[in-house]
N, C-alpha and C positions, 0 to 999 in steps of 0.2 A: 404435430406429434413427432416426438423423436422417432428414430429408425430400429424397428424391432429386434436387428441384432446389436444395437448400441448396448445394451446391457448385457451380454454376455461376453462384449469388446472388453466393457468397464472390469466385471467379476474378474477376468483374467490378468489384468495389470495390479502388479505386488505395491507400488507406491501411485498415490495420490497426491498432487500434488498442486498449490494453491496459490493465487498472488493474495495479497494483506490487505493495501489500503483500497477500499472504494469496492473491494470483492467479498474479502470476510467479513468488514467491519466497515462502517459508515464516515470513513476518515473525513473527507471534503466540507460533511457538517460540524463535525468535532473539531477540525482544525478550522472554520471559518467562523465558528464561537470564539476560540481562544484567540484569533488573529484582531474579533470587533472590541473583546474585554483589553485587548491592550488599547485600539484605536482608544476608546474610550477613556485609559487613563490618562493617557498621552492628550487626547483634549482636555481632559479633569486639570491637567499639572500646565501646561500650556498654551491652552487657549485655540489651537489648529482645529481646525473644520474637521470633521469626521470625512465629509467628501471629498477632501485634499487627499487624506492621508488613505484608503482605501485604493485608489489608482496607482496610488508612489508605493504602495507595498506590493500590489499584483504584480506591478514592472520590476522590482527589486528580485521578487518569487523567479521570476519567468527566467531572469538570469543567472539567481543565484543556484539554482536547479537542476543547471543544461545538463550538468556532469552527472546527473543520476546517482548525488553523493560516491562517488568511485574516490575518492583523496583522502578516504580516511578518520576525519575529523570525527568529532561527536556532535549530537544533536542539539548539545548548550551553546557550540563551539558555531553553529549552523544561526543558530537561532540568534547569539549575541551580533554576530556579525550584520544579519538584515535589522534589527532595532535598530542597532548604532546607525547604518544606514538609512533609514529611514527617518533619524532625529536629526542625520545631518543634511536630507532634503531640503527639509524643513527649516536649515537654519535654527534649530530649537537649542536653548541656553540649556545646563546644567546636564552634559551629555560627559555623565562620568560612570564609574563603575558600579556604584549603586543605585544608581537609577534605571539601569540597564538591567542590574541584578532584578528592579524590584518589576520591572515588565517579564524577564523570564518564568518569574515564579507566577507574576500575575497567568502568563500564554501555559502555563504548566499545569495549575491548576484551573483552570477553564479548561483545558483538553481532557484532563481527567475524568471530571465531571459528565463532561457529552461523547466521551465514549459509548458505542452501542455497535454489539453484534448483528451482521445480517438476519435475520430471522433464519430459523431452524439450523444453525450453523453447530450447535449444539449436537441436535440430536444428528445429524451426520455425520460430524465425528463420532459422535458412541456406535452408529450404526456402522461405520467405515473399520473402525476397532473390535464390533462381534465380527466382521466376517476376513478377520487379521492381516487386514490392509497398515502400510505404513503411511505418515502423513508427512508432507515435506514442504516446509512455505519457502517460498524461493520470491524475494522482493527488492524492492531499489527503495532504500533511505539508509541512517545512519543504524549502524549495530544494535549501538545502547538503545536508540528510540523504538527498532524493532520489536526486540528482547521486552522492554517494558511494556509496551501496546499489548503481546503476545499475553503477557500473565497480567495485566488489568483489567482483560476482556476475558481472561480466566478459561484461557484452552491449552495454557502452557504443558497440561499433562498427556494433550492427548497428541502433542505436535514433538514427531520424533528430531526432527531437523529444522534448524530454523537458518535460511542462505541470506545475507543480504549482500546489495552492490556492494556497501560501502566494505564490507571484510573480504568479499573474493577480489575488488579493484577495475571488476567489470562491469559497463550497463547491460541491460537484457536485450541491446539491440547490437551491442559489442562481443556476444560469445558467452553471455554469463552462464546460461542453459549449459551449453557444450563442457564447460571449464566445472559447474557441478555434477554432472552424470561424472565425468572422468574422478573429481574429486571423493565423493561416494562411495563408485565402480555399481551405477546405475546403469544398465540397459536401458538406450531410448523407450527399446519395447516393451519393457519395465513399469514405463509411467505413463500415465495422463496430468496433465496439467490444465489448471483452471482460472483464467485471468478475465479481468471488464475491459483491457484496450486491445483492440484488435491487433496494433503494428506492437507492444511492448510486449504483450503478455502469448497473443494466437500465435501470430506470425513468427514470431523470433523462435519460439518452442519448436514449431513445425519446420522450420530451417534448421535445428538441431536432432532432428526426426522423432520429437516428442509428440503425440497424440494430444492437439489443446483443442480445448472446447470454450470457447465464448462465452462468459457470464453476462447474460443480457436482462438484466429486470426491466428496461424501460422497453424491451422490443423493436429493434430499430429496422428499418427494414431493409431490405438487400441493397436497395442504391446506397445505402446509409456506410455501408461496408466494401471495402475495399476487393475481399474473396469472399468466396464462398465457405461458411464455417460453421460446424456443429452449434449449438448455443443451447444455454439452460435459461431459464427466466426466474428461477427460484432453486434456493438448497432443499427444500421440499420437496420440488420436482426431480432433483436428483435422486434423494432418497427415495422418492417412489419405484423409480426405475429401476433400482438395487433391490 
């Protein structure tokens, strides 16, 4: 059970604030459909093992990632680059620009498709907006892909601010927190912040003296975690607490 003054902590801070992928919305499954509908064409046109090509892109990911998109680029720009990678793994013929076009559109429309909100994510924003809280996502990927995620999942009206790495040029383990309160003129004491990784999202918040609370839906248990950390297991359970 949360701690009984936790909800009169929460009542008093003016912004709320939230990470995106894998906290609001179900990114991991959305993006791991649109990453298998390319495997697949890519075997369809090809001929390559689907079990080839799944290893050679997680390792592509894991690299091409490190930078918490901080360099600017867009998310076609993100995206063309690991294909073409990935077809030259592979040694795979006809590695030109329409082909690479016709996988972006493929991973574009399959992420479309399997987008899905965390449950009750909805009704805590309207509930967050009667009692005239502001809302402020603060995330690491590329601008544009931010921005669109935000109004396909269809919360763009209720989200006053939308930060990401790639437009302030910092990751959330580099200062990003610090660099938007100041950009803002947020008060740490101002906000709570809401993230699912402990070191990106808790930690980094709480070293900029932001109040972060832990989204935990799987309930991991204290060894599982590095500190000791508030945590929600549901936006339901939050909104009950309010």
């Amino acid at each position: 059970m949360p701690d009984p003054s936790l909800k009169s902590t929460l009542l008093a801070k003016k912004w709320f604030g939230f990470d995106l992928d894998d906290t609001l919305h179900e990114f991991r499954k959305a993006s791991s459909q649109a990453s298998e509908s390319v495997f697949q064409a890519i075997h369809t046109e090809h001929g390559i093992n689907l079990d080839t090509l799944r290893p050679t892109y997680a390792n592509i990911l894991r690299t091409s990632t490190a930078n918490a998109f901080t360099d600017g680029r867009s998310s076609m720009e993100y995206r063309r680059e690991r294909f073409t990678q990935l077809l030259q793994a592979q040694n795979a013929i006809n590695i030109e620009k329409k082909n690479i076009d016709l996988l972006l559109d493929i991973y574009q429309s399959s992420l479309q498709s399997n987008l899905a909100l965390k449950p009750g994510v909805v009704e805590l924003f309207r509930s967050l907006k009667q009692l005239g809280k502001n809302i402020i996502v603060i995330t690491e990927g590329p601008a544009d892909a931010q921005e669109w995620t935000v109004q396909e999942l269809g919360i763009d009206s209720y989200v006053d601010i939308l930060v990401t790495t790639n437009e302030i040029g910092r990751s959330k383990v580099d200062g990003l927190f610090g660099t938007v309160l100041k950009k803002y003129g947020i008060d740490a004491e101002e906000i709570v912040y809401f993230g699912d990784n402990e070191v990106r999202d808790v930690r980094a918040a709480l070293q900029s003296g932001i109040l972060a609370i832990l989204y935990d839906e799987k309930g991991r248990s204290g060894e599982d975690l590095r500190i000791d950390v508030v945590r929600i297991s549901s936006w339901r359970d939050l909104q009950d607490i309010l």
